[in-house]
C-alpha positions in Angstrom: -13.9 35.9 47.7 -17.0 34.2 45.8 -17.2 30.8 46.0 -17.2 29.4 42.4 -17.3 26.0 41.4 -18.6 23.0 39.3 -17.5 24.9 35.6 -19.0 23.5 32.6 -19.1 24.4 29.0 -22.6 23.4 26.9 -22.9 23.7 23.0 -26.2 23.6 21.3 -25.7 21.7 17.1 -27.6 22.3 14.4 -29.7 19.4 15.3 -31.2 21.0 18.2 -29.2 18.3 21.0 -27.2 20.3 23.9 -23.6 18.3 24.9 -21.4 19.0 27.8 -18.0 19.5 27.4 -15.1 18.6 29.7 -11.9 16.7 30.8 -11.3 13.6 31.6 -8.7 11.7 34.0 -6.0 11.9 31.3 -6.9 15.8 30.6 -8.2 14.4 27.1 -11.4 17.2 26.4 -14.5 14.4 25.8 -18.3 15.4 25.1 -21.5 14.1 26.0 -25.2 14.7 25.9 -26.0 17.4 28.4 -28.8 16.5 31.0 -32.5 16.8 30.1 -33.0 18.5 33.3 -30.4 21.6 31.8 -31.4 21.6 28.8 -34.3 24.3 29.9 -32.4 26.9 31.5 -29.6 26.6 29.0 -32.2 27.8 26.7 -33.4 30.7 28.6 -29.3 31.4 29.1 -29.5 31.6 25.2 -32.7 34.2 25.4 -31.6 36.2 28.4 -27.8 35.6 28.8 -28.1 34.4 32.3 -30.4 31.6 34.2 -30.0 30.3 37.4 -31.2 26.8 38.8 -31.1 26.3 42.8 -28.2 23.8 43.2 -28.9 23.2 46.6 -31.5 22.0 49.0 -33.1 23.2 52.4 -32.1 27.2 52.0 -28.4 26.0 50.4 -27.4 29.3 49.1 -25.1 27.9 46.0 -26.9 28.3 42.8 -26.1 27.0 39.3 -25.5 29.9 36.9 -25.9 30.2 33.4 -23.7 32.6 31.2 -25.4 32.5 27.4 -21.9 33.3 25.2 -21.4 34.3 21.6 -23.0 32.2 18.6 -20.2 30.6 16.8 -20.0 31.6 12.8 -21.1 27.1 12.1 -24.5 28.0 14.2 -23.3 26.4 16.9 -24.8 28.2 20.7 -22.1 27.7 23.2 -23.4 28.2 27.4 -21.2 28.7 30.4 -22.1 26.4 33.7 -20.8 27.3 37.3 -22.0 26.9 40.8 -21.7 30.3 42.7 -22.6 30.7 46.6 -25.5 33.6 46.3 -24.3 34.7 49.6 -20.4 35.8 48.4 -22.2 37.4 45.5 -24.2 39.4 47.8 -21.5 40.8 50.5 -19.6 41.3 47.6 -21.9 43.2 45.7 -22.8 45.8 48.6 -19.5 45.6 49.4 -17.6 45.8 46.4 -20.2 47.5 43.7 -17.3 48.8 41.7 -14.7 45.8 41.8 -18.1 43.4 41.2 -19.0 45.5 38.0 -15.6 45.2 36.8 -15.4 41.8 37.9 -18.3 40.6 36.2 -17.1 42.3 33.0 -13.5 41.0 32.9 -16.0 37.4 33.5 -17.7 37.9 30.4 -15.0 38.9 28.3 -13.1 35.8 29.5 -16.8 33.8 28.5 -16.2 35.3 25.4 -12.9 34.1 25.1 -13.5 30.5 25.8 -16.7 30.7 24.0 -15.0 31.4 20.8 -11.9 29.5 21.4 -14.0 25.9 22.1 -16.0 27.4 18.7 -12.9 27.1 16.8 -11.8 23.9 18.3 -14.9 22.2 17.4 -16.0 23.5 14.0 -12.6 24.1 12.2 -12.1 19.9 12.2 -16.2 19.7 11.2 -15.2 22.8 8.3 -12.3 20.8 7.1 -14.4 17.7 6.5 -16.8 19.3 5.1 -14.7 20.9 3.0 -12.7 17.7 1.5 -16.5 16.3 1.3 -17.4 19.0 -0.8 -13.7 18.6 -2.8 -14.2 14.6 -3.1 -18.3 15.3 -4.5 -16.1 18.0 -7.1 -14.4 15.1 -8.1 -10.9 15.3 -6.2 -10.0 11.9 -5.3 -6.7 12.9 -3.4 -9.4 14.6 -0.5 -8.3 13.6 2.7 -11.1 12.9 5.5 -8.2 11.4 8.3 -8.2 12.9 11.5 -6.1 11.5 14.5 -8.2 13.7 17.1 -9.9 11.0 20.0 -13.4 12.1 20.2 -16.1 11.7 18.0 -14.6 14.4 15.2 -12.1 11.8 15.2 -14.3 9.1 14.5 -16.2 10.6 11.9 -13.5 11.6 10.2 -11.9 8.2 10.0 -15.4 6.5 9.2 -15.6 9.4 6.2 -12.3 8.0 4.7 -13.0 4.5 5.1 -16.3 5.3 2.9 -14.3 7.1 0.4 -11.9 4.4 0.1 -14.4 1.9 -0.5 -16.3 4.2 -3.5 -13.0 4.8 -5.0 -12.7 0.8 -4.9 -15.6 0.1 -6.4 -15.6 2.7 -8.9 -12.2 1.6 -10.1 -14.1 -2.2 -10.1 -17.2 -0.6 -12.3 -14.7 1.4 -14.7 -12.7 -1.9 -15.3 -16.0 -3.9 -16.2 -17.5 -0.9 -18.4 -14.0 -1.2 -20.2 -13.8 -4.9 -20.4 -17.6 -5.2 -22.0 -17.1 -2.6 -24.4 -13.5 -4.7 -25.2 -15.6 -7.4 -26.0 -18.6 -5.7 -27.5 -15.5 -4.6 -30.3 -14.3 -8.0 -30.8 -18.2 -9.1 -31.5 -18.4 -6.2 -34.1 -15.2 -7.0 -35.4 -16.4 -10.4 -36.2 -19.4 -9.2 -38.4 -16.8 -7.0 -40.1 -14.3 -9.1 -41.0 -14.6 -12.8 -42.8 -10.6 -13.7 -43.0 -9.3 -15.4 -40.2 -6.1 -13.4 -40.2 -8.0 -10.0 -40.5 -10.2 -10.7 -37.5 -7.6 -12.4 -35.4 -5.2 -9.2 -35.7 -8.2 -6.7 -35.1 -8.7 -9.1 -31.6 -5.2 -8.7 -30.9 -5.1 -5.0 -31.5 -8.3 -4.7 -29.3 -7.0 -6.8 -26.3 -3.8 -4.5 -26.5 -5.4 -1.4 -25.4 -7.6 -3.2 -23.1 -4.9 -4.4 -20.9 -2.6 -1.6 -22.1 -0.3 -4.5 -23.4 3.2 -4.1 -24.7 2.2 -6.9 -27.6 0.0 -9.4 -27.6 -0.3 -12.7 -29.9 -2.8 -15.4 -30.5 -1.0 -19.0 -30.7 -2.8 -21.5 -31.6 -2.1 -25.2 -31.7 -0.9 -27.6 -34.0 -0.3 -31.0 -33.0 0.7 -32.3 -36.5 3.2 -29.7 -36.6 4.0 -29.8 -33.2 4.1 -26.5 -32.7 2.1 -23.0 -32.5 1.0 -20.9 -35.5 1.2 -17.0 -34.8 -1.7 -16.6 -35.6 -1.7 -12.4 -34.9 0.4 -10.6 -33.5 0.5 -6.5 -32.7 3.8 -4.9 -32.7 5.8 -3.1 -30.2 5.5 0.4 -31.8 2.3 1.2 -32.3 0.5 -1.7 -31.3 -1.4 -2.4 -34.3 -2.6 -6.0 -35.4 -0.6 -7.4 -38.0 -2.3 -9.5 -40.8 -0.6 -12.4 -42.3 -3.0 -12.3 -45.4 -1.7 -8.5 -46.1 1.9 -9.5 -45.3 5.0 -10.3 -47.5 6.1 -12.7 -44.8 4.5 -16.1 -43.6 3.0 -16.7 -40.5 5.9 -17.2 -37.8 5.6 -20.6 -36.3 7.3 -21.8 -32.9 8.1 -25.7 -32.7 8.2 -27.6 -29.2 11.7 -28.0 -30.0 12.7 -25.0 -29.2 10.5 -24.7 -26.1 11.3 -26.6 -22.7 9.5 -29.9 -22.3 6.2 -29.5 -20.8 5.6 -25.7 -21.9 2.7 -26.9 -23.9 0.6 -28.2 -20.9 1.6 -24.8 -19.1 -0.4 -23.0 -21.7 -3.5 -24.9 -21.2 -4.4 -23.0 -18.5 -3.6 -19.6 -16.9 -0.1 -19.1 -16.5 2.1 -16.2 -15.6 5.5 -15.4 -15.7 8.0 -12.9 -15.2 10.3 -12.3 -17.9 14.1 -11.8 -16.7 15.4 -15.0 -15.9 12.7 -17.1 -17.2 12.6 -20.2 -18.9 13.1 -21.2 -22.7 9.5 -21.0 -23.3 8.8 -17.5 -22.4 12.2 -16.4 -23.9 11.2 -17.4 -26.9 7.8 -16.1 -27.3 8.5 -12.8 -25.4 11.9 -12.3 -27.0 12.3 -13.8 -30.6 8.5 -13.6 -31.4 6.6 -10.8 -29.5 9.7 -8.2 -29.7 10.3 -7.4 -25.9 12.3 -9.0 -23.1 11.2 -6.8 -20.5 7.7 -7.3 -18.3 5.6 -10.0 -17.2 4.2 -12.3 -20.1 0.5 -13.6 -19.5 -1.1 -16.2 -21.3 -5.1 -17.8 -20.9 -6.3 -20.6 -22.9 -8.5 -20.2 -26.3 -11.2 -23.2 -25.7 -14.1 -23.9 -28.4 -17.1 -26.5 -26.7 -14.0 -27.6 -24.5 -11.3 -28.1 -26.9 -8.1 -26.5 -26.8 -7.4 -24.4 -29.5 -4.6 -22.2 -28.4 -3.5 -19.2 -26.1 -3.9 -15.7 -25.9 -0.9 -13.9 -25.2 0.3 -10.6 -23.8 3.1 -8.9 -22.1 2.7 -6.6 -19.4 5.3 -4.0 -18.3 5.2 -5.5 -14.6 6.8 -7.6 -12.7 4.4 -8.3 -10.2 1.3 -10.7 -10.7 -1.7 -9.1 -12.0 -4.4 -8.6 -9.5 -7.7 -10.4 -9.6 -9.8 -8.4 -11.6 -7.0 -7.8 -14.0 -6.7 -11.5 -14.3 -10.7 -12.1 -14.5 -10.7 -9.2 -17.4 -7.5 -11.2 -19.5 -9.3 -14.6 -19.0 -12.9 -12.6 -20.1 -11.3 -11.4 -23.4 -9.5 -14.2 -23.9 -13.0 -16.4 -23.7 -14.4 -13.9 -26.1 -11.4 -14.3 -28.3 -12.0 -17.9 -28.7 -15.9 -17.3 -29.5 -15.1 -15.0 -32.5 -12.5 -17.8 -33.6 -15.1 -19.9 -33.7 -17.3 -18.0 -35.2 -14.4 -17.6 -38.1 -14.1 -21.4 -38.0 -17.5 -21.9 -38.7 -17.6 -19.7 -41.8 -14.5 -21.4 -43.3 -16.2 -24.5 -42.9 -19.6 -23.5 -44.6 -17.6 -21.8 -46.8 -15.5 -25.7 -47.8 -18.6 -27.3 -47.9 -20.2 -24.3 -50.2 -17.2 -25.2 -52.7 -17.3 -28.7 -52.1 -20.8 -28.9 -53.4 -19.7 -26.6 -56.5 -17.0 -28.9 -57.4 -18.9 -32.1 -57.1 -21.3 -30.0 -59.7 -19.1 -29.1 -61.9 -17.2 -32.6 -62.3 -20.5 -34.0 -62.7 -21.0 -31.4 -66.0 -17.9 -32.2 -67.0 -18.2 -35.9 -67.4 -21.0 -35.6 -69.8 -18.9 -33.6 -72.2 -15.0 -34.0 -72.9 -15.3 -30.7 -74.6 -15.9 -28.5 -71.3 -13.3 -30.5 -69.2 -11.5 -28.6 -67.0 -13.2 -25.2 -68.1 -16.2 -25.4 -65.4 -13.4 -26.7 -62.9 -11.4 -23.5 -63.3 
């Protein structure tokens, strides 16, 4: 019979590079650049289906032969590599013309075969990422780039998802900020809008409620004469909209420390967090009897003005877990921006005292020069 040996399998890329194909040790199919020395006659196997390349040396009569197979439909130019002992192929041939003929026929159908079946198993898992690339640049964020394969497809496939990942985390991260600045880019206009204390506090409330998608949220702020916290604002449960006192037929609620545990007070003076089933007096009683929900995780990040403590924003969640970082950094964001448009209010209702102040001091001093307009320029 003809002495064949030495069978390898070549693909030329789209870049130009030649890689040989085979097993190893395991039987697990591997790939690696094809020698420069080949790279020659597997281009003249491409031109002219067939090169040959003397194997051996001193008159050796195996030669390396070159069978140039089908184009794949990705580009991809696949070459057959055996050594065959010239001298078999001769008896054979004058021998054997017929059989050979047939032989040789049978041998390129077969090259055809395994030409188009390593074409498949190669370019299907490259068309399938490219495919969920081309799906994730569309905008599909459920593309998957995963592959399990061992070899470099593998690899590229796995590095592919780990990129995605990362965009998708960092897009999420960008969105959240975009959200958060234009959050507190509302409350800033808000406070232009608005010069009572109660109007603008329950527009902040209303606005930090969709930001963190909120079930309520209230601003508490601090009264140590009272010992207590003024509800300040509050949004409602239903349609989440900012409730002003000023409007409202009822007065401003007010929690006492009486009716929280001891120490609750010094809790709110910094970031605190708690889940609501099962929690303590304090959280009962703001979640429950003042904020309208018992259900959730309630929140809570300190309103400060040049360092002072002024009070607390306040929200519920509906979560029972801890909010991640960035969800935390956006609550304490607003909640630094809340306390800049209460001072802002606090500033007006102080220029606004001392604007009456000065009126009244005027108008007692008119009045004393003349019992006849007493009390008139007062009113």
């Amino acid at each position: 019979g003809i002495g064949v040996g030495g069978i390898e399998l070549f693909a030329k890329g789209i870049d130009g590079r030649w890689r040989a194909f085979f097993r190893d040790s395991n039987g697990t199919l591997q790939t690696a650049g094809a020698p420069a020395a080949a790279s020659e006659r597997l281009e003249r196997a491409l031109v002219h289906h067939i090169a040959f390349d003397a194997n051996g040396r001193f008159g050796s009569p195996v030669v390396h032969a070159y069978l140039g197979l089908a184009i794949a439909a990705d580009g991809t130019a696949w070459v057959l590599g055996a050594d065959v002992d010239s001298t078999s192929i001769k008896q054979l041939v004058s021998t054997y013309g017929t059989e050979t003929t047939m032989f040789a026929a049978i041998l390129a159908v077969l090259s055809l075969s395994l030409g188009r079946f390593f074409a498949r198993r190669f370019s299907q898992p490259i068309t399938r990422l490219a495919s969920a690339a081309d799906d994730y640049r569309r905008g599909d964020r459920n593309a998957r780039f995963y592959d399990a394969r061992r070899d470099e497809i593998g690899v590229l496939g796995r590095t592919l998802a780990t990129m995605a990942e990362e965009i998708e985390r960092r897009r999420l991260e960008t969105e959240t900020r975009l959200a958060t600045m234009e959050a507190m880019n509302r409350i800033d206009k808000a406070v232009l809008a608005t010069a009572s204390r109660s109007e603008l506090l329950a527009r902040v409330a209303s606005i930090v409620d969709g930001s963190m998608h909120s079930t309520a949220v209230a601003i508490a702020l601090r009264d140590e004469q009272a010992r207590g916290w003024n509800i300040a604002a509050l949004t409602d449960t239903v349609n989440h909209a900012g409730i002003d006192w000023s409007g409202a037929a009822e007065r401003v609620p007010f929690v006492t420390d009486d009716l929280l545990e001891p120490g609750f007070n010094i809790k709110l003076e910094s970031y605190y967090e708690s889940v609501l089933t099962d929690a303590g007096a304090g959280v009962a009683v703001i979640a429950l009897d003042v904020m309208g929900t018992g259900q959730g995780r309630m929140v809570a990040a300190p309103l400060r003005v040049d360092g002072r403590y002024l009070g607390s924003l306040i929200s519920v969640v509906d979560r029972d877990s801890p909010l991640p970082d960035d969800e935390k950094r956006t609550f304490s964001m607003l909640a630094d921006q809340t306390a800049v448009a209460l001072r802002s209010i606090m500033e007006h209702e102080t220029s606004e005292d001392n604007f009456f102040g000065v009126i009244r001091s005027l108008t007692r001093a008119v009045e004393a020069t003349s019992r006849w307009t007493a009390g008139h320029s007062e009113r």
